[in-house]
LUMROVO-64655 format. One line per field, with one value per atom (N, C-alpha, C, O): residue number from 1; residue in one letter; atom name; z negated, y, x. Coordinates in pm, 1 decimal. Each point is the difference from the previous one (the first is absolute). Layout:
i: NUM/...
aa: a/...
at: CA/...
c3: Z/...
c2: Y/...
c1: X/...
end
This chain:
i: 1/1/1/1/2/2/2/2/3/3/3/3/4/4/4/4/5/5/5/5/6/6/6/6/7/7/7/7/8/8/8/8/9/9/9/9/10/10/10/10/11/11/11/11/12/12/12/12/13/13/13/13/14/14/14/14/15/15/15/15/16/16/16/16/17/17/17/17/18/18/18/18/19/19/19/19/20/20/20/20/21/21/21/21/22/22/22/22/23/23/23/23/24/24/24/24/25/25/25/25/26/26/26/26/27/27/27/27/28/28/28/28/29/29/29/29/30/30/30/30/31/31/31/31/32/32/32/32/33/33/33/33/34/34/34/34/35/35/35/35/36/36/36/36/37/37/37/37/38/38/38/38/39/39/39/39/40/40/40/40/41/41/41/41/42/42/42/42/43/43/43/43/44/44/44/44/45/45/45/45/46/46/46/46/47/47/47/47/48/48/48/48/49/49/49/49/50/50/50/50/51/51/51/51/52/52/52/52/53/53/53/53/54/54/54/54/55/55/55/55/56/56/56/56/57/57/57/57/58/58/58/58/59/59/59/59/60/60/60/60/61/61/61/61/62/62/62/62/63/63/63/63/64/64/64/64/65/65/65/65/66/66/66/66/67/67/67/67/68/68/68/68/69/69/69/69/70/70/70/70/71/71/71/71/72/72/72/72/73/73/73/73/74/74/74/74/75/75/75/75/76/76/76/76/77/77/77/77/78/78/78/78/79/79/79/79/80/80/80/80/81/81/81/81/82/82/82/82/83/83/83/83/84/84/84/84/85/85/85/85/86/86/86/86/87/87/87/87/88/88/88/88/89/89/89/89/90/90/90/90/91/91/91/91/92/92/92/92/93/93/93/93/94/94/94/94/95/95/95/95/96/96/96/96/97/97/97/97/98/98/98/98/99/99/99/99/100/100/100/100/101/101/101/101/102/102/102/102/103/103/103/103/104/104/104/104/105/105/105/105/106/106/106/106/107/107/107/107/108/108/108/108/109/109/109/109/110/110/110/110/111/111/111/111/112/112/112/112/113/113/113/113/114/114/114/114/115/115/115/115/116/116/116/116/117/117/117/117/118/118/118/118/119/119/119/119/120/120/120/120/121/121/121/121/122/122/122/122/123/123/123/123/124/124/124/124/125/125/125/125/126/126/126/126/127/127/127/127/128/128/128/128/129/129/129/129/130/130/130/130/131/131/131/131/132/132/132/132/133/133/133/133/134/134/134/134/135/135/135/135/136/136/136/136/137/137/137/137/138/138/138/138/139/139/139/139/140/140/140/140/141/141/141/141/142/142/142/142/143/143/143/143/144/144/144/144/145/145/145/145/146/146/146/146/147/147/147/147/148/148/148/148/149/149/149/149/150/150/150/150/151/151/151/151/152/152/152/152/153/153/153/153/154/154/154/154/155/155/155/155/156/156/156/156/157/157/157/157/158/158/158/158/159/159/159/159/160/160/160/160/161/161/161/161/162/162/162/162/163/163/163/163/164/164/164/164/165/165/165/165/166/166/166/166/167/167/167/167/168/168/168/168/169/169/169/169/170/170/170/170/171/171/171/171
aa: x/x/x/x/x/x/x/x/x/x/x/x/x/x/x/x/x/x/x/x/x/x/x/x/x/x/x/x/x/x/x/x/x/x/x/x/x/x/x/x/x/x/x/x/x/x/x/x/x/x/x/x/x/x/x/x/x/x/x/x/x/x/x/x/x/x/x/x/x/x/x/x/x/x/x/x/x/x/x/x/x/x/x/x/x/x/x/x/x/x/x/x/x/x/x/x/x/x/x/x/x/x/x/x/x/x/x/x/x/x/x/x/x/x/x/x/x/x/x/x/x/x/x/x/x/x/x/x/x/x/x/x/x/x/x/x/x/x/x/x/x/x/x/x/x/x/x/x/x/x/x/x/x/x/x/x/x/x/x/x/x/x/x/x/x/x/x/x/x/x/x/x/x/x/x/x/x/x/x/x/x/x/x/x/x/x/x/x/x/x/x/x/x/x/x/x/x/x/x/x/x/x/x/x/x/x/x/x/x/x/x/x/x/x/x/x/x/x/x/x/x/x/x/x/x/x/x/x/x/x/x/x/x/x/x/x/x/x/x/x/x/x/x/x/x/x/x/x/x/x/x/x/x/x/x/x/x/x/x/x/x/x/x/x/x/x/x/x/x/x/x/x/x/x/x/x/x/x/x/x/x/x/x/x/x/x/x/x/x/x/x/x/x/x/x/x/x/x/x/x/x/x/x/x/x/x/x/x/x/x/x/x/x/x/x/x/x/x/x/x/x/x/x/x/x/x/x/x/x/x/x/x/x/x/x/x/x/x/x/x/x/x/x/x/x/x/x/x/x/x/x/x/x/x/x/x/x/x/x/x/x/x/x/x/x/x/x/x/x/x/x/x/x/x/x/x/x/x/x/x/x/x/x/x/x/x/x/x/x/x/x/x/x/x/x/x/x/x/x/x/x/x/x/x/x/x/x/x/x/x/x/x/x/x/x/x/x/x/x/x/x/x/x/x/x/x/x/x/x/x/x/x/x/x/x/x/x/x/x/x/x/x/x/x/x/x/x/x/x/x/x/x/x/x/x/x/x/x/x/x/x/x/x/x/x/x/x/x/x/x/x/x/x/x/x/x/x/x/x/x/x/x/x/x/x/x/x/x/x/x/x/x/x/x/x/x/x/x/x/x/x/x/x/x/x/x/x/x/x/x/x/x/x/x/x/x/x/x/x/x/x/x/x/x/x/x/x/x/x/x/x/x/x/x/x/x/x/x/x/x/x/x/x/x/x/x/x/x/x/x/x/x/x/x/x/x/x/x/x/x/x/x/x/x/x/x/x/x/x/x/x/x/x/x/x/x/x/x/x/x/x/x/x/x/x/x/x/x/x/x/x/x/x/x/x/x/x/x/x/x/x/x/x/x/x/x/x/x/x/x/x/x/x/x/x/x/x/x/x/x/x/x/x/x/x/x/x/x/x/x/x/x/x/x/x/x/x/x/x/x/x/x/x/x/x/x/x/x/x/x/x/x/x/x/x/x/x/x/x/x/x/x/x/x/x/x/x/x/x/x/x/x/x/x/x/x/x/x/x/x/x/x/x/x
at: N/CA/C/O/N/CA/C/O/N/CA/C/O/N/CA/C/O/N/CA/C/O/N/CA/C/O/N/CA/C/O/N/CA/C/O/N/CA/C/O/N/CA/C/O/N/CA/C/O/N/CA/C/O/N/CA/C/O/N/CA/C/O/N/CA/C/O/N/CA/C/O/N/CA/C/O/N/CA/C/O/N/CA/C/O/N/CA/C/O/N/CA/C/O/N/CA/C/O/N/CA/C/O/N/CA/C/O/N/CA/C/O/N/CA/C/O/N/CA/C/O/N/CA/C/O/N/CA/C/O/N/CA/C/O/N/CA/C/O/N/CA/C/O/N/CA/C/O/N/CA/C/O/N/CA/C/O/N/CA/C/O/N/CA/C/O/N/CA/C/O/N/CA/C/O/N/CA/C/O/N/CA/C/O/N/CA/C/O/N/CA/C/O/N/CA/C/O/N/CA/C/O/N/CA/C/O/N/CA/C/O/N/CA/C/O/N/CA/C/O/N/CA/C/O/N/CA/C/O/N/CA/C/O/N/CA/C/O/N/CA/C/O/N/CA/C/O/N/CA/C/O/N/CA/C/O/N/CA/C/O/N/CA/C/O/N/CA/C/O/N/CA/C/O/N/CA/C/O/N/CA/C/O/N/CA/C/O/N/CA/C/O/N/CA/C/O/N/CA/C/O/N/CA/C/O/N/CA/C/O/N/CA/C/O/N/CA/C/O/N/CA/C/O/N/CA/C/O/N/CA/C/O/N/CA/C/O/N/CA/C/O/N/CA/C/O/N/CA/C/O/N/CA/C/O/N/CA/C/O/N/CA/C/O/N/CA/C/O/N/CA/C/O/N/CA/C/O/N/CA/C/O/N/CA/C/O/N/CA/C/O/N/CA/C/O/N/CA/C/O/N/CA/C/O/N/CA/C/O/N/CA/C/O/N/CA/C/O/N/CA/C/O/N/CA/C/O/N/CA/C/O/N/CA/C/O/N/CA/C/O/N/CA/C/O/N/CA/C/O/N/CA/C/O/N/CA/C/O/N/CA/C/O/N/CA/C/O/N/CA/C/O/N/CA/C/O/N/CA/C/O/N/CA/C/O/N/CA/C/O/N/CA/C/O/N/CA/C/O/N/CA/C/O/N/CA/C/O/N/CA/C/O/N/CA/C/O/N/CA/C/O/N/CA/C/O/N/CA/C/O/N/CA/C/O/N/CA/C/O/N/CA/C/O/N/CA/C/O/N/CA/C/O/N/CA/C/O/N/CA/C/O/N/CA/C/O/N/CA/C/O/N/CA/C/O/N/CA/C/O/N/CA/C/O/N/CA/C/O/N/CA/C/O/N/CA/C/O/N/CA/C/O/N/CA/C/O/N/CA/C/O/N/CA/C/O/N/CA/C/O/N/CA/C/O/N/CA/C/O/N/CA/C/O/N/CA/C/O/N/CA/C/O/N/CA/C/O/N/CA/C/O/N/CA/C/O/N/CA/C/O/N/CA/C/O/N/CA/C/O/N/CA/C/O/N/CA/C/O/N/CA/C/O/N/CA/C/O/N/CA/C/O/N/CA/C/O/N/CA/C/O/N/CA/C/O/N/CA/C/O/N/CA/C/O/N/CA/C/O/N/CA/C/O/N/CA/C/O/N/CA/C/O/N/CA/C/O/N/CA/C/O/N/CA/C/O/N/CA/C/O/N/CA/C/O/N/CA/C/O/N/CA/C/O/N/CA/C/O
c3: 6994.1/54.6/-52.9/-120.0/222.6/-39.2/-101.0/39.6/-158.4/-44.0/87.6/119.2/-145.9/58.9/-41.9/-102.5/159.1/-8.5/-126.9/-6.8/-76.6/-108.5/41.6/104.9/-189.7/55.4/-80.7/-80.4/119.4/-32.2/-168.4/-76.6/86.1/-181.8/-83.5/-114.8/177.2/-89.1/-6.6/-116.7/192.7/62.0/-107.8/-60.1/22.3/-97.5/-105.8/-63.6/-1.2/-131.3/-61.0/-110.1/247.5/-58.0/16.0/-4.9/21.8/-6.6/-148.5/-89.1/108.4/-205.3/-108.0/-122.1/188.6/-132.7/-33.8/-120.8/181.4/20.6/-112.0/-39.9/26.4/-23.9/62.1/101.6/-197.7/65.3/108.1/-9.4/115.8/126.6/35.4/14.6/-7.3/27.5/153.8/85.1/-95.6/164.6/81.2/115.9/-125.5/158.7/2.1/109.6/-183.7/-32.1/60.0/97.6/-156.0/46.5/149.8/65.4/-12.9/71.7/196.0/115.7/-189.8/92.5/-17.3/54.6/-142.9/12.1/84.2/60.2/-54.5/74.4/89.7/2.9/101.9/101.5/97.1/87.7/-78.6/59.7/71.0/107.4/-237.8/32.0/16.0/-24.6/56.8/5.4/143.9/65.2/-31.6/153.9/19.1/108.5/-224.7/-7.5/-131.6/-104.1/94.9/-69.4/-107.2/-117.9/196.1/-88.8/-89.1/-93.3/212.0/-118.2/-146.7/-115.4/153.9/-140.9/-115.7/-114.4/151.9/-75.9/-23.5/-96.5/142.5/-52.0/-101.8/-52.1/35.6/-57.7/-133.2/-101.6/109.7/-100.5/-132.9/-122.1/198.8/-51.4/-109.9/-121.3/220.8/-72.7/-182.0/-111.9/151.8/-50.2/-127.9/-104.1/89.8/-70.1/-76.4/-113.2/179.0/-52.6/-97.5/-81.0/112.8/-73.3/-147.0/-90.0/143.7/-124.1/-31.7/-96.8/258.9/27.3/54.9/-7.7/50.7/67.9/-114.3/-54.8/15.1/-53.6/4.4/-41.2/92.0/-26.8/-78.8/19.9/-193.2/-134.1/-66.2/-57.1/86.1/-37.4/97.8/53.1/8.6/103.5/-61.8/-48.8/47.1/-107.8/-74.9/15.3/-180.4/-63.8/-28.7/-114.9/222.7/-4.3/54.4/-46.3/159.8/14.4/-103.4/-8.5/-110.9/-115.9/-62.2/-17.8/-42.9/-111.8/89.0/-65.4/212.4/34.5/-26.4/-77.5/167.9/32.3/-141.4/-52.0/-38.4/-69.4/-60.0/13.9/-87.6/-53.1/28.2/-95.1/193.0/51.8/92.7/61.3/-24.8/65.4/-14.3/-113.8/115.1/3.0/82.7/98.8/-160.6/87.7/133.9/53.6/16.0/131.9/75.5/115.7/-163.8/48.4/42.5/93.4/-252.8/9.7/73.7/43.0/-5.4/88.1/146.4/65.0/-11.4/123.4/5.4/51.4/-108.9/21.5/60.6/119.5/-214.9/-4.6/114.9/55.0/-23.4/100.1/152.1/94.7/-112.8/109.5/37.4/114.6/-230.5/57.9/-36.2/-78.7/166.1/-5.2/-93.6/33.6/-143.4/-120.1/-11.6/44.3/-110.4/-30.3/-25.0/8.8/-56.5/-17.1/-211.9/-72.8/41.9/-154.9/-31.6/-104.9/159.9/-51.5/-44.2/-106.7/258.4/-42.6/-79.7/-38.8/-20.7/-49.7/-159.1/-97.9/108.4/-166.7/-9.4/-110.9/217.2/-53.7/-20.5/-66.8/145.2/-11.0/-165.8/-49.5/-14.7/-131.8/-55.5/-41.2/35.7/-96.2/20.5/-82.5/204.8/-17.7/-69.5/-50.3/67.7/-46.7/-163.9/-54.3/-28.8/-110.9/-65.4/-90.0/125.1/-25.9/59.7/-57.5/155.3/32.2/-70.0/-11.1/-22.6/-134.6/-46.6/19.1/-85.7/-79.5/81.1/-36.0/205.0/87.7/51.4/24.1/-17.7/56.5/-107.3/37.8/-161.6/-116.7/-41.1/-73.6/133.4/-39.5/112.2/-13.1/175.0/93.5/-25.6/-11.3/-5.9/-78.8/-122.6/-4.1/-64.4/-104.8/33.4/-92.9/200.9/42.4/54.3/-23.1/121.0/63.5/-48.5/11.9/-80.8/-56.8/-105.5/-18.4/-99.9/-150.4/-96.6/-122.7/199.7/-90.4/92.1/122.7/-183.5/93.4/31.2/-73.0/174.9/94.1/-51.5/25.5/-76.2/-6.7/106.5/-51.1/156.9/74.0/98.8/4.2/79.8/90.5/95.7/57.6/-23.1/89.1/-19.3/53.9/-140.3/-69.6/4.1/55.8/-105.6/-30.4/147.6/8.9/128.8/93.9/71.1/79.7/-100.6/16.4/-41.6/55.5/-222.9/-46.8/83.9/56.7/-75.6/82.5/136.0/37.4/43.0/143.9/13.4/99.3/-198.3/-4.2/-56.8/34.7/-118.6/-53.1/106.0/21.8/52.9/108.6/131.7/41.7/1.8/70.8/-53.7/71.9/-172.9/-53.2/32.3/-5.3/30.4/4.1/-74.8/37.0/-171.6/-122.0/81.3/110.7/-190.8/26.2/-83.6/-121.4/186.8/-53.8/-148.1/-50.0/26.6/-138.2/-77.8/-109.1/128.8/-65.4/-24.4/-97.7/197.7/-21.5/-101.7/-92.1/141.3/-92.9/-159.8/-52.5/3.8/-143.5/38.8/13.0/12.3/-44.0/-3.3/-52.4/144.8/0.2/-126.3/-84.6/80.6/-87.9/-151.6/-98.4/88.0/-113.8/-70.0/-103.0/208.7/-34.5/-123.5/-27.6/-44.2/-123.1/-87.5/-98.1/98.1/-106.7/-24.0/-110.2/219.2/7.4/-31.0/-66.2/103.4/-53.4/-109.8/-35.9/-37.7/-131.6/-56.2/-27.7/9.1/-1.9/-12.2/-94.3/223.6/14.7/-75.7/-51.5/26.7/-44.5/-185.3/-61.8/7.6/-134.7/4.4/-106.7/187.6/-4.6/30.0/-50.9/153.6/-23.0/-99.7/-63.8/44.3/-125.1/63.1/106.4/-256.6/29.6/96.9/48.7/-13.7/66.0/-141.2/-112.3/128.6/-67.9/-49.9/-99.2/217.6/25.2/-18.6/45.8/-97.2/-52.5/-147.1/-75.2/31.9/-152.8/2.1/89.7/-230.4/-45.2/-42.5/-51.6/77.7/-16.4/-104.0/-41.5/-53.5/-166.1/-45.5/-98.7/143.9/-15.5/-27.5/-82.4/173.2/4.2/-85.5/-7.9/-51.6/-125.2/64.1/71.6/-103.3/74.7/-53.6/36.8
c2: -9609.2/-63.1/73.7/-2.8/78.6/52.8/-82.8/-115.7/116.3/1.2/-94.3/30.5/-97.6/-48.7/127.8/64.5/-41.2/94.3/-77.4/-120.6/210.5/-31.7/-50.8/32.7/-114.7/-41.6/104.0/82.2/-100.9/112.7/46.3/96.4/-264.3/-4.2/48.6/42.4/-57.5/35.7/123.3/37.9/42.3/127.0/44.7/98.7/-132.5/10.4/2.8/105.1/-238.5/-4.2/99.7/50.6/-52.6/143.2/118.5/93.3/-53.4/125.6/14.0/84.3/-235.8/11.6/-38.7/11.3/-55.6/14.3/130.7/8.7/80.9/165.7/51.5/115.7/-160.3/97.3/-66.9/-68.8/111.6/-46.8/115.9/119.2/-190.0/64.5/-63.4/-115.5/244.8/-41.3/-84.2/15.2/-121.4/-56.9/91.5/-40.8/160.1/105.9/29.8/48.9/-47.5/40.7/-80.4/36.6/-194.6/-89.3/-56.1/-41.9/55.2/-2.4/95.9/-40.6/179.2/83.1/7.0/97.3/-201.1/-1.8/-144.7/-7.5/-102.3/-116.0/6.0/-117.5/172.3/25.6/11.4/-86.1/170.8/-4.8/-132.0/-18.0/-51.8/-123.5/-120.5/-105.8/85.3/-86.8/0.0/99.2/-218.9/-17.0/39.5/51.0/-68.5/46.4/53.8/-15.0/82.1/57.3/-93.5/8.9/-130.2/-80.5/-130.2/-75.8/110.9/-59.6/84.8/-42.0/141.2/87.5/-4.3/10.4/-30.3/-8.4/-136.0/-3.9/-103.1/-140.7/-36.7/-111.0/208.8/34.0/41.8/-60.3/205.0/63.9/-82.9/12.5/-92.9/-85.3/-109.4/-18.2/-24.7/-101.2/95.2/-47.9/146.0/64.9/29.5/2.4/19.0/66.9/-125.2/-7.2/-121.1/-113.4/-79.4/-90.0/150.5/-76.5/116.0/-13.1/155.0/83.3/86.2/60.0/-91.9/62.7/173.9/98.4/-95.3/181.2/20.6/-106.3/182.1/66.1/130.7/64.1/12.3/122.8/68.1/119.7/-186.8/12.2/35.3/99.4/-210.4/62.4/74.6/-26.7/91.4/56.7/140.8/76.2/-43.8/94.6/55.9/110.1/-241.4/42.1/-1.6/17.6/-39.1/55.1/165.4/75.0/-40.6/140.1/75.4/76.1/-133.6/98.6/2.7/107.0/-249.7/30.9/94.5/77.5/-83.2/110.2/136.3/77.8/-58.0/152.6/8.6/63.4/-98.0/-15.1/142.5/105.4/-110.0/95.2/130.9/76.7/-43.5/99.1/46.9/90.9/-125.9/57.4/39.7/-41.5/55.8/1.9/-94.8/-58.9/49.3/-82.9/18.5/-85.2/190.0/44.6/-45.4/-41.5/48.1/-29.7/-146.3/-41.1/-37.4/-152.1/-62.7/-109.3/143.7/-41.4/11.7/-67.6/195.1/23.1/-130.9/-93.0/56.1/-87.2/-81.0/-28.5/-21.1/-124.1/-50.3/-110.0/242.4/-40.1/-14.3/-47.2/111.5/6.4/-159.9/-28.2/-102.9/-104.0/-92.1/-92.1/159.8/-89.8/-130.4/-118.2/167.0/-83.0/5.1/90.4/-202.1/-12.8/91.8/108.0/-130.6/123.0/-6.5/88.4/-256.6/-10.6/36.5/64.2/-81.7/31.8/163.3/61.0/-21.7/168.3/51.9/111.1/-164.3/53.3/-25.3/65.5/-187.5/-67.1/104.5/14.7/53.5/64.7/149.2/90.0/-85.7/168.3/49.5/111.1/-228.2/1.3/-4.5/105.7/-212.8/9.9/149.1/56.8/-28.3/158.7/115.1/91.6/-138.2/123.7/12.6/105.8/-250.9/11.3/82.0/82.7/-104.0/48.9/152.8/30.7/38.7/86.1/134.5/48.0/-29.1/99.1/-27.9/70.2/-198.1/0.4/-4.3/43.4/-124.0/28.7/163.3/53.8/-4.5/150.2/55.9/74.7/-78.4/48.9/-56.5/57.6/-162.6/-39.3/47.9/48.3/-23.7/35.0/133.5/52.8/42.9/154.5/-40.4/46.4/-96.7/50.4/-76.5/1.4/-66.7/-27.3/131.7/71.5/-38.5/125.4/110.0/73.5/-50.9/170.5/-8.4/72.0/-129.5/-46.3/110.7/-10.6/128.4/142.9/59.2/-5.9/60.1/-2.5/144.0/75.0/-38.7/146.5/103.2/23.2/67.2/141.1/99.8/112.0/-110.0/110.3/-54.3/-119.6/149.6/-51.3/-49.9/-89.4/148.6/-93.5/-81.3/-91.4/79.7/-168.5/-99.2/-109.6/147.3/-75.4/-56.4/-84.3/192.0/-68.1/-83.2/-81.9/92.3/-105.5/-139.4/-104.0/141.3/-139.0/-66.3/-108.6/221.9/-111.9/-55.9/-87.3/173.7/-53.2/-118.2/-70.0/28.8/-90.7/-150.1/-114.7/148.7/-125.7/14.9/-112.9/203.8/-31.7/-107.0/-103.1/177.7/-81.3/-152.3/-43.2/4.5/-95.7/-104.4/-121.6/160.5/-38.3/-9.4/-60.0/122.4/-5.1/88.6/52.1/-48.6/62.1/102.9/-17.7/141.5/115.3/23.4/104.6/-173.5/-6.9/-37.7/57.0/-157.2/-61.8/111.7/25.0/22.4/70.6/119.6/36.8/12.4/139.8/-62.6/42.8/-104.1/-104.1/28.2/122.4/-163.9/-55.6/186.8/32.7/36.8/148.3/62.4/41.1/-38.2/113.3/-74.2/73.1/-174.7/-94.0/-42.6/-64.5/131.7/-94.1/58.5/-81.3/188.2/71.0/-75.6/-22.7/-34.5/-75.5/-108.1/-45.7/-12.2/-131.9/-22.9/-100.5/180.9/-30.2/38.3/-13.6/63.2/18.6/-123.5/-87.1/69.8/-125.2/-158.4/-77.2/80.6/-100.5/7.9/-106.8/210.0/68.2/-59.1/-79.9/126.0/-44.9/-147.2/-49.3/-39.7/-145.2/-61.9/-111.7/162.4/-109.7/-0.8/96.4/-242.8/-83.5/103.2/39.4/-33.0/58.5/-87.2/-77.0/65.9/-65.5/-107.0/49.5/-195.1/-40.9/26.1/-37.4/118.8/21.1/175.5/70.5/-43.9/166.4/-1.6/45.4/-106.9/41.4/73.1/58.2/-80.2/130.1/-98.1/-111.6/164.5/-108.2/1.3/-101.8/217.0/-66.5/-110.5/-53.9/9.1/-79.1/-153.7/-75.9/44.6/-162.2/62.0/112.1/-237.3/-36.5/-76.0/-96.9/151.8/-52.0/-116.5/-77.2
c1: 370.8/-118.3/-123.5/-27.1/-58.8/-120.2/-64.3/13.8/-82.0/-97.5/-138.5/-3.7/-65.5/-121.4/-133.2/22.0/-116.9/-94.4/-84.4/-24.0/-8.0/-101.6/-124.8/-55.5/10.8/-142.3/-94.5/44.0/-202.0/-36.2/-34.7/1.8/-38.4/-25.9/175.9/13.8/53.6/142.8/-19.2/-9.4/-0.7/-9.7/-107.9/42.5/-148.9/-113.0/41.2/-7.3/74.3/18.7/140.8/21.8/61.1/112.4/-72.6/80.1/-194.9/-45.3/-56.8/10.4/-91.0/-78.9/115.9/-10.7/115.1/82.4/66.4/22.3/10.6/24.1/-143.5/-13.2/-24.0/-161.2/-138.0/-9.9/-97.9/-115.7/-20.6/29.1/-88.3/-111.5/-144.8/-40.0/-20.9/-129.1/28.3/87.6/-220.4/3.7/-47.9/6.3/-57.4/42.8/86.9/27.1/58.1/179.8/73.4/65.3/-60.5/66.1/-4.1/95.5/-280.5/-45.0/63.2/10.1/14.8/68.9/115.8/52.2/52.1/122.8/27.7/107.1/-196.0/39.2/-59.7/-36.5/-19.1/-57.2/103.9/-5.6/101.5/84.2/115.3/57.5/-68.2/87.4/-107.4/58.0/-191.9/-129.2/-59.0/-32.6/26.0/-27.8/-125.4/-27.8/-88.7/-96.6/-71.6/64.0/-202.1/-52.4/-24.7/34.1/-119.9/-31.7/84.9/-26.7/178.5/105.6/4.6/-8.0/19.8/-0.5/-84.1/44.3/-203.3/-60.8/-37.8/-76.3/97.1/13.9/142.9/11.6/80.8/102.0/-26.4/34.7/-120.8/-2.5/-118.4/9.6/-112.5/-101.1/107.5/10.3/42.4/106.2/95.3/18.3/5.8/76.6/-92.1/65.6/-192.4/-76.9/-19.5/47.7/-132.4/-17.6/136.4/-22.2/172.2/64.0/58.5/83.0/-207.9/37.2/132.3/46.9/-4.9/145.5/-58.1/73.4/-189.6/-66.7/-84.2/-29.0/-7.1/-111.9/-12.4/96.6/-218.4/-40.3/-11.0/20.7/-72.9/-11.5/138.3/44.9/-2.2/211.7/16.4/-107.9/149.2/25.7/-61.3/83.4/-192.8/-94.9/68.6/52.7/-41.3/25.7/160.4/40.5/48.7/116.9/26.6/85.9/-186.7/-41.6/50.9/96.3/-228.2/-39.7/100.2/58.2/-0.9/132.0/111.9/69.8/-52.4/102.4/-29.1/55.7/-169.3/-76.4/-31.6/91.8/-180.9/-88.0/65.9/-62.1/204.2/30.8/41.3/15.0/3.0/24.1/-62.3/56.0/-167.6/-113.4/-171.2/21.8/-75.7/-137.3/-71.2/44.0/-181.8/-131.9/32.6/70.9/-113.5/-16.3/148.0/-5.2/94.3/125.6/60.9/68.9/-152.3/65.5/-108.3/36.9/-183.2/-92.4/-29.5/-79.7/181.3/1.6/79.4/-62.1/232.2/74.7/-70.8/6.9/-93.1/-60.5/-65.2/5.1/-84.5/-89.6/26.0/-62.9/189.0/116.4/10.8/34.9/-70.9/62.2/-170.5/-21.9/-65.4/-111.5/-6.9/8.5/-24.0/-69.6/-162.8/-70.9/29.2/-154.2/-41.2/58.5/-198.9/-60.3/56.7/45.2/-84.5/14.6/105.9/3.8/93.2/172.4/-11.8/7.4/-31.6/5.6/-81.6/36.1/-178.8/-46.3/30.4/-35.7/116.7/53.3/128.7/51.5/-1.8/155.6/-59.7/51.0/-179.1/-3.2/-52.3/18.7/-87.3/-51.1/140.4/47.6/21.4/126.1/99.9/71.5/-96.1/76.8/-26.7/65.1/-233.7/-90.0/17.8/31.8/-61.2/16.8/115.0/-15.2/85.3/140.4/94.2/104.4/-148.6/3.7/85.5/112.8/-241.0/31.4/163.7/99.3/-113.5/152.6/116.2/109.4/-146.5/100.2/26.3/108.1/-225.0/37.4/59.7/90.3/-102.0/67.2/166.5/80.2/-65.3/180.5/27.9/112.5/-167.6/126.2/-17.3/110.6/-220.9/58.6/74.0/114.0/-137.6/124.4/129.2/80.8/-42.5/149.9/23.7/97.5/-227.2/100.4/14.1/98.0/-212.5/3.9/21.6/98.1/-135.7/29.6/-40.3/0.4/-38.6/-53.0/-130.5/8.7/-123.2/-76.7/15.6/64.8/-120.9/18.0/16.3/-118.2/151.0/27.8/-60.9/-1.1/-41.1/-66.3/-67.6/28.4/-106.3/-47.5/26.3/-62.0/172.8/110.1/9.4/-62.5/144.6/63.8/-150.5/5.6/-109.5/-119.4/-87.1/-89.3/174.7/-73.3/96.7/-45.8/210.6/100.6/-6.5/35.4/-116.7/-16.7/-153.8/-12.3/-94.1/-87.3/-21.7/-78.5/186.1/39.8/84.8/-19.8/128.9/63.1/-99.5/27.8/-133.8/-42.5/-109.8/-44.0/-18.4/-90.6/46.9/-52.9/175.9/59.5/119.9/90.1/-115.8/35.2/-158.6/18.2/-134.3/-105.5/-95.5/-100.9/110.9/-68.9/-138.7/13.6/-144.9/-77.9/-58.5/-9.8/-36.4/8.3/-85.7/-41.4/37.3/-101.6/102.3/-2.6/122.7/83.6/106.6/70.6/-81.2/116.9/-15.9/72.8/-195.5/-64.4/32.2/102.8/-154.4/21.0/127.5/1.1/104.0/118.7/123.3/106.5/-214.1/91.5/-34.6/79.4/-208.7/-57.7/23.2/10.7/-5.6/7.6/147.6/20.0/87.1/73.8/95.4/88.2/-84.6/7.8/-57.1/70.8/-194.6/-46.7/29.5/30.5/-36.7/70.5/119.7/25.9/66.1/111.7/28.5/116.9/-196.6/38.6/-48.7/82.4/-192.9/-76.4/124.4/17.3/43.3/90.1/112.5/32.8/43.1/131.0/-63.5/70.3/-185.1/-21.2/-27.5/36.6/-86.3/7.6/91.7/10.3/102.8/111.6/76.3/42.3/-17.5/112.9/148.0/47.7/-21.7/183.5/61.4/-82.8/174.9/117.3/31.8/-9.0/45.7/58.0/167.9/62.5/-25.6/140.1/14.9/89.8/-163.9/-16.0/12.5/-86.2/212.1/6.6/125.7/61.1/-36.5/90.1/132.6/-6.0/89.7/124.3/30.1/55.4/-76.2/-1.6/-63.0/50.0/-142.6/-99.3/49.5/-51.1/167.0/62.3/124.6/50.2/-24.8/74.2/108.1/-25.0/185.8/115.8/10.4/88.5
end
């Protein structure tokens, strides 16, 4: 026996339990199954008011995904891709910005972990963090710098707790 057709709010709330979506998101996914426009958005009103939609989560689930492995320019096109406020975007583009630097600096050192040797290598690395979305100022810092820095880091981290010497424990 077929199944009965979802109503539309079911159809809604199995999309936000998957993940947050912005309401132009959610918006151009229930359209399809909505007799009208303004069912949808007397829908999505409801949805917001019971704190089940938000744009803000939705945001800042963006960032904790993208956040790390991309750049400003990258996690803000996303964004803007799903018509958010003007405040949202301008509250995520600050929290990216702050932080930048140290993000463009852990996804080079996952990938390259030694900094360039010739010019080649040095325009491999800044094509990869360009097109990761970082911006070119960030990146310049993080190429030309990153010898220092990692030395820098290499003398501040704590040993391994699990880096001893097996003489060390007593049978």
């Amino acid at each position: 026996m077929p199944r009965p057709p979802l109503s539309l709010k079911a159809r809604a709330v199995g999309y936000l339990s998957r993940r947050e979506h912005s309401r132009a998101e959610l918006a151009r996914k229930l359209a399809p199954h909505a007799a009208s426009e303004e069912e949808v958005s007397l829908l999505l009103d409801a949805l917001e008011r019971e704190n089940w939609l938000s744009d803000t989560r939705f945001a800042q689930s963006v960032l904790h995904r993208r956040g790390g492995r991309y750049g400003t320019r990258r996690v803000m096109q996303e964004l803007g891709a799903h018509q958010l406020d003007a405040d949202t975007l301008a509250e995520a583009r600050q929290r990216l910005q702050d932080t930048e630097l140290q993000r463009a600096r852990a996804v080079w050192r996952k990938r390259f972990a030694a900094p360039a040797e010739d010019a080649a290598a040095r325009a491999k690395q800044v094509r990869f963090l360009l097109a990761r979305g970082f911006s070119s100022a960030v990146v310049g810092q993080v190429v030309r710098g990153a010898k220092d820095w990692l030395e820098t880091l290499d003398q501040t981290l704590d040993p391994s707790p699990y880096d001893t010497d097996p003489d060390d424990f007593e049978a």
